[in-house]
N, C-alpha and C positions, 0 to 999 in steps of 0.2 A: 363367069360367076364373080359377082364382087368380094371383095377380101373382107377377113372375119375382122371387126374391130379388135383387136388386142395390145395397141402401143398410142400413144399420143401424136407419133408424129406422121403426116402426112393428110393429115383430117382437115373436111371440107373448111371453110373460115367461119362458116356459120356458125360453126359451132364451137359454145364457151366451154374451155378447156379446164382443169385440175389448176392453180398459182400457186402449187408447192413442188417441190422434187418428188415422186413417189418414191424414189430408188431409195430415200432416205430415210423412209418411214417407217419405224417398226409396229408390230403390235400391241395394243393395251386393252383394247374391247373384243369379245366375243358376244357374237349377237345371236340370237335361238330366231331362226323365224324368219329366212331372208324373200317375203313377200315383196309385196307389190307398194304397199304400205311403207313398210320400212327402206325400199328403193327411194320412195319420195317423201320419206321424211325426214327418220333419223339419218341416214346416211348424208343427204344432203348439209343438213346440220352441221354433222362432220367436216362434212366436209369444208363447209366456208371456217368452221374454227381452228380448222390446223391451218388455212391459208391466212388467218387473221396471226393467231400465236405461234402456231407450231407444237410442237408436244409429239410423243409415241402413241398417237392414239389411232394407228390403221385398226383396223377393224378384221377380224376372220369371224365367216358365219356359219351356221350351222340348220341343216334340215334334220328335222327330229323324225320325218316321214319321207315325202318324195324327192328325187333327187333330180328333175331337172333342172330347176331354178339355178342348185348349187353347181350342177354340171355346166352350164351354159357360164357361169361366173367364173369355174378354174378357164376354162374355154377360153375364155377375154381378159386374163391375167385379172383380174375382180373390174374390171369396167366394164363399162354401160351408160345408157344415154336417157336422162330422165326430159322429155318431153314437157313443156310447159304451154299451155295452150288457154289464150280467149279468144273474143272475137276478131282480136285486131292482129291473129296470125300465131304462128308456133312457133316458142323458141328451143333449141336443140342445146342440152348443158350435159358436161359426158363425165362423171362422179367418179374420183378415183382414190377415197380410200378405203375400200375392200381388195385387202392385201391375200385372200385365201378362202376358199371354202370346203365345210365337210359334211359328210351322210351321215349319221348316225346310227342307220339302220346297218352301214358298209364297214363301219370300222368304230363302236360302240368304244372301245379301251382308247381309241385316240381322241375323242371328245372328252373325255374324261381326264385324256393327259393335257388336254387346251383349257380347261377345268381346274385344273390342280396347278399350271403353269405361274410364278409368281409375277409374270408380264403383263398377264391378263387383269388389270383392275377392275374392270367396270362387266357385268354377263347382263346383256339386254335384253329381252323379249319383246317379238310381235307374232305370240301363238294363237289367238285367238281366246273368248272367254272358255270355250269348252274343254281346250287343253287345261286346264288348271288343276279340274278335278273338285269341284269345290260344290258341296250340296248346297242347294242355292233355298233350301226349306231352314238350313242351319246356320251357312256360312262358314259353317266346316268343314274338312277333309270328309270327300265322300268315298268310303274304302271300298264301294264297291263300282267306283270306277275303277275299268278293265289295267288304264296304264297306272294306276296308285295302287290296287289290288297286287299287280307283279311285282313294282317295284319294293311295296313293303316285303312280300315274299321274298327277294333278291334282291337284298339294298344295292349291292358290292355291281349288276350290271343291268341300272338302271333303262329305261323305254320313254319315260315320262318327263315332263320337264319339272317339277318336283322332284323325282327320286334324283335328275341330275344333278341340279341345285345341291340337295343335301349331303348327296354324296362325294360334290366338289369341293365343300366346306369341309366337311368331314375330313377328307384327305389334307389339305391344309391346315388344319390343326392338327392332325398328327403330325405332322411336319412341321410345326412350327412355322407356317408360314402366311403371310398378313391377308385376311379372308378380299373376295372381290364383295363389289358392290351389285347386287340382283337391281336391275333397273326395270318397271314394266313399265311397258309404253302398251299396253293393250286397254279395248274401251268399257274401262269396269272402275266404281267410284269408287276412290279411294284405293288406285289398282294396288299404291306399294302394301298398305296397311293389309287384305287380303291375300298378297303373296307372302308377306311376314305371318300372318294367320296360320296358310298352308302350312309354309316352310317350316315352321313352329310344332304344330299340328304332327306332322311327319316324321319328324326327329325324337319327341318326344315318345313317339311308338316305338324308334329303333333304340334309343340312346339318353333320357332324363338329362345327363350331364353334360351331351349336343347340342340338345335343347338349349338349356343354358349359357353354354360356350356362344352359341349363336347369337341369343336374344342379350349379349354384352357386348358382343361385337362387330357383330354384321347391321348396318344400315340397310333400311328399302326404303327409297324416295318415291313418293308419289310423280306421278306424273299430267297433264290433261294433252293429246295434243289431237291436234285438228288439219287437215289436207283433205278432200275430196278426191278417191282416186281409184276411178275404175279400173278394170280389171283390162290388160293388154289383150290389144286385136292385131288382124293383119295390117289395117290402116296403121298402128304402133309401128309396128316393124318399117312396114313400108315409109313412114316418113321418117325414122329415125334414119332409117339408108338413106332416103335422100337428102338428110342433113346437114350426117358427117361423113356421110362417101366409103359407109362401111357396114357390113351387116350384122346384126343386134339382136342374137335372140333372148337376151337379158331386159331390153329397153322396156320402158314406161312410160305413162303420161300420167298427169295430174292438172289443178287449176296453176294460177296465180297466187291465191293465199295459202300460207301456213305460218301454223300457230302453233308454240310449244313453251307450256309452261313446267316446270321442274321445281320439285323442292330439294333445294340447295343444302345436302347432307350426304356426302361419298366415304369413303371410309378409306381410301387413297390416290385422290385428286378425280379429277374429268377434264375434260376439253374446255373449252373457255366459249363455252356454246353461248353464255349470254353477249360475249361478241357476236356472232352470228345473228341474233335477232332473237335468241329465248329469254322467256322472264323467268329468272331465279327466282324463291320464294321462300318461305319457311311454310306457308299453308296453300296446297291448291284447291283444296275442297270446292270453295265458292265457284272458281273455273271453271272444273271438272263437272262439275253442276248445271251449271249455265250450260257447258258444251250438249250435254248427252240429253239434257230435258229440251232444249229448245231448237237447235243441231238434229241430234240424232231419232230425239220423239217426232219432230216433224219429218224426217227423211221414213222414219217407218211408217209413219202414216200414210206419204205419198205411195212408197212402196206396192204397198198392200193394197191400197186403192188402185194405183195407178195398174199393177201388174192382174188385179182381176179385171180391170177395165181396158185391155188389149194394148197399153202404153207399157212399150220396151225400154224406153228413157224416160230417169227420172225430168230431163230438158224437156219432153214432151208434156210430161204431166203437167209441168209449169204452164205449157202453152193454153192450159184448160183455163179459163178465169177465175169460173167456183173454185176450184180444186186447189187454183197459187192462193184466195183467198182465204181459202181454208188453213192450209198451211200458214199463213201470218195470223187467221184467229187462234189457231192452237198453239201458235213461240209466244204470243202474248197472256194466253191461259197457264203455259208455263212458267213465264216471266214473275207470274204473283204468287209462285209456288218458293220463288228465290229472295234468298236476300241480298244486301248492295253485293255489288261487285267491284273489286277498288280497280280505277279503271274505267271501265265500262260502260255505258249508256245501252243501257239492254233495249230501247225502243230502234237505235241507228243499228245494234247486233244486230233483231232482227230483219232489217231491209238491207242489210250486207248479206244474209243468209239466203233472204228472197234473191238476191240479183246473181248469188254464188249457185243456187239451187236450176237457177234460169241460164248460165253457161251454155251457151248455143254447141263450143267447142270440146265439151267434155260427157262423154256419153258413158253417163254410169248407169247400167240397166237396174230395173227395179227388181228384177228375179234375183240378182246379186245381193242386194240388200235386202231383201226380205229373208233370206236365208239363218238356220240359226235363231228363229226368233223367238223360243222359249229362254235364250239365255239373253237376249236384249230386251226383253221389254218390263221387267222388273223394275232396273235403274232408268229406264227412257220415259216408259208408259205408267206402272202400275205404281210405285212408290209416290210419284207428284201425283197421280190423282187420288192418291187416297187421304193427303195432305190438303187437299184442295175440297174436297168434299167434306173435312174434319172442320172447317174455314168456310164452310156453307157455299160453297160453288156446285152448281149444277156437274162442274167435269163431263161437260160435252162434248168437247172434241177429242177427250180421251175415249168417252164410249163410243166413237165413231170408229178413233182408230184401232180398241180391239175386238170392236165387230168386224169390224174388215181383216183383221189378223185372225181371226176366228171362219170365216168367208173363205181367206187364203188354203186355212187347216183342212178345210175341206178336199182339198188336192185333185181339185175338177173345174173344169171352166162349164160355161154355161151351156155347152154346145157337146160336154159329155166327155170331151175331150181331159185324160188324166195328166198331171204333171208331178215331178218330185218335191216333196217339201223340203229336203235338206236341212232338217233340223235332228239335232240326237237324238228328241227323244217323239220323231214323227208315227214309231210305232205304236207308242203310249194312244198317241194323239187317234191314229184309225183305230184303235183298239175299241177307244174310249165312244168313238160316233160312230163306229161301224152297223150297229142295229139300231139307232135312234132315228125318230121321222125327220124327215130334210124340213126341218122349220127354225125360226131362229128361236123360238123358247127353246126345243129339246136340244139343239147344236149345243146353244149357247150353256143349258142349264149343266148337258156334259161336261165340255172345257174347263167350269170352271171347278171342275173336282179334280182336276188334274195337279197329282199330288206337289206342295210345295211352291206353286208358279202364282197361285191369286192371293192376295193378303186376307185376311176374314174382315177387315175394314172394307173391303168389295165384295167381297160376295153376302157379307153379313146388311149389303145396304139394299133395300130391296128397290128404291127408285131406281135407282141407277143398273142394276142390272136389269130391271124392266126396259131399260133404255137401249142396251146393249142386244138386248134379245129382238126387239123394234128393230132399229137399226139392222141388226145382219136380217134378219127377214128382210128387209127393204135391200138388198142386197143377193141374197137366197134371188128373188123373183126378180131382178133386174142387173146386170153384170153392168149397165152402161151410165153408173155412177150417177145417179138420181141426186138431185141437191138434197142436204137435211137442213 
């Protein structure tokens, strides 16, 4: 049986090693969230800016829920081998500054004390949007999410990643000691400005003069960033062993490109990441914009489309013509929804997007990304087209792609066959069509009474949702993606 990766030396050549001491690295970040995502992002990041500068900035993460990720990481002393893959071959790069990891669920008061630690500057997040907690009708703390509901109940041993937060700061001011900086890196616009919302929000239910304390001296920096990165297989494993001549059950893959913008505002320093290749800023709005309308609107579109019409990769879906065309009609439909972007040339974005989308070597499935899609399609789908319709645009390839997220909701393929939606709130969702006729008027005219998710700018337009209800009937009677 081959040996577990856990040390630097003795590893295949192929593979690009750590350019710093690990033994010399202490802690500065803790990270909520130690996905697959943040394997190939943030960490990476890190990792080339402590080999550029230097600094105390190892990283200890944290699983707010399941514990294999973080198990697999004490396992391999925090390495592991991020995969980088195109057409012209894979290269094998093995990330070493995650210095430790914890459960949350296993030892609640020691997260707390990584929390309260005053080494720790910088608490990151890549929870997902749904961990937030955040009513998406308000943009407020929703109290009657299950982990914000406890946590207000029980500030003092938080579940949620909210009550941690506050109740990290919280203990740091009592203590007199200098607050960390909350970073989100998760795909929601304007992520810092919404977790200051929360964070806000929640404090002021426990404490008025936390509130306070906080909103003087705790910074949240926005974030945008951008990698492509499916979810590990056996093929993962398998070629990370053959790489580095050691076995990996922490390893990942990703593309070529990544992208990370940051608003440059810490409240006791960061890593020196725009060495590494990020752009500091003071605003990422425009970025973050561009990313998720034209990015990640077309990836859901594909999605949805792609996964009721029997294509398991989004690569595949590319292979269709109508379908890659489609996708460059709707990043361009998006494009007139934005403004400049300093930087940028949004018509070469999108044909970077098309060529990143069409990755022979990177097989991100479409059921992955379609998942969750009542909390993405607000910021991807529904806000640009309603901007876009106010601007006199037909918004046609948006009524494509939430007829086909509507199509998806249905939770059946064409052949009868059921599958899971994996969205919060997919009870709502059969709740809501469970006694309506399978047409795309009464589908459609359900959905969009689904409280909080449509803007009354869409459902108040009656073309356009004529359009939507067209459309999924044309979809309803044909699964094999009929051109519109």
């Amino acid at each position: 049986m081959t040996e577990r990766l856990q040390t630097l030396s003795g590893l295949a050549s192929t593979a690009k090693l750590p350019a710093y001491d690990r033994n010399q690295l202490k802690s500065g970040i803790l990270h909520l969230g130690p996905g697959a995502f943040f394997r190939a992002h943030f960490a990476p990041f890190t990792d080339a800016a402590i080999a550029v500068s230097g600094g105390d900035w190892g990283i200890e993460v944290a699983s707010l829920r399941t514990a294999d990720v973080a198990d697999h990481l004490n396992e391999q002393n925090g390495l592991y081998t991020m995969l980088i893959r195109d057409t012209s071959g894979t290269v094998a790069q093995v990330i070493g500054p995650i210095l430790r990891a914890h459960v949350a669920t296993r030892d609640p008061a020691g997260l707390l004390d990584r929390l309260e630690d005053p080494a720790i500057r910088i608490v990151s997040l890549t929870v997902t949007e749904k961990a937030y907690g955040m009513d998406t009708a308000t943009g407020g703390l929703d109290v009657n999410h299950a982990d914000v509901a406890a946590d207000l109940a029980n500030r003092h041993a938080p579940r949620g990643v909210i009550g941690y937060l506050v109740e990290g700061l919280s203990r740091r001011r009592e203590k007199g000691i200098a607050p960390f900086t909350p970073l989100s890196c998760d795909n929601l616009p304007s992520n810092g400005a919404v977790l200051k919302r929360l964070v806000l929000d929640f404090a002021e239910r426990l404490d008025p003069s936390l509130r306070q304390w906080i909103e003087a001296n705790v910074p949240f920096p926005s974030t945008m960033v951008d990698r492509i990165t499916p979810a590990s297989t056996e093929a993962t494993y398998q070629d990370a062993e053959r790489l580095t001549g050691r076995q990996d059950l922490a390893a990942i893959e990703t593309e070529p490109f990544t992208q990370w913008v940051i608003e440059d505002h810490f409240a006791n320093g960061r890593p020196a990441w725009d060495k590494a290749g990020a752009l500091m800023v003071t605003d990422v709005s425009a970025y973050e914009k561009m990313k998720l309308r034209m990015l990640n609107g077309a990836h859901s579109l594909l999605a949805y489309l792609g996964y009721i019409g029997g294509y398991e990769f989004i690569r595949d879906v590319m292979d269709d013509a109508a379908l890659a065309a489609l996708a460059y009609r709707h990043m361009h439909a998006a494009a007139r929804t934005l403004d400049a972007v300093p930087g940028i040339d949004l018509d070469a974005y999108a044909s970077e997007l098309i060529a990143r989308f069409a990755n022979k070597a990177i097989a991100h499935r479409t059921y992955q990304i379609a998942m969750d899609g009542t909390q993405k399609l607000p910021q991807r789908l529904l806000e640009p087209a309603s901007e876009a319709l106010a601007h006199g645009d037909r918004a046609e390839t948006y009524a494509i792609a939430v007829a086909a997220w509507m199509r998806y909701a249905i939770g059946e393929h064409g052949n009868g066959e059921r599958y899971e939606l994996r969205d919060p709130r997919a009870g709502e969702i059969a709740a809501l069509i469970a006694d309506v006729p399978r047409t795309g008027l009464a589908i459609s005219a359900a959905l969009f009474t689904l409280p909080g998710l449509f803007p009354a700018a869409l459902t108040g337009h009656r073309a356009w949702t004529q359009d939507v209800a067209d459309k999924l009937e044309i979809l309803i009677q044909d699964d094999r993606l009929p051109l519109f």
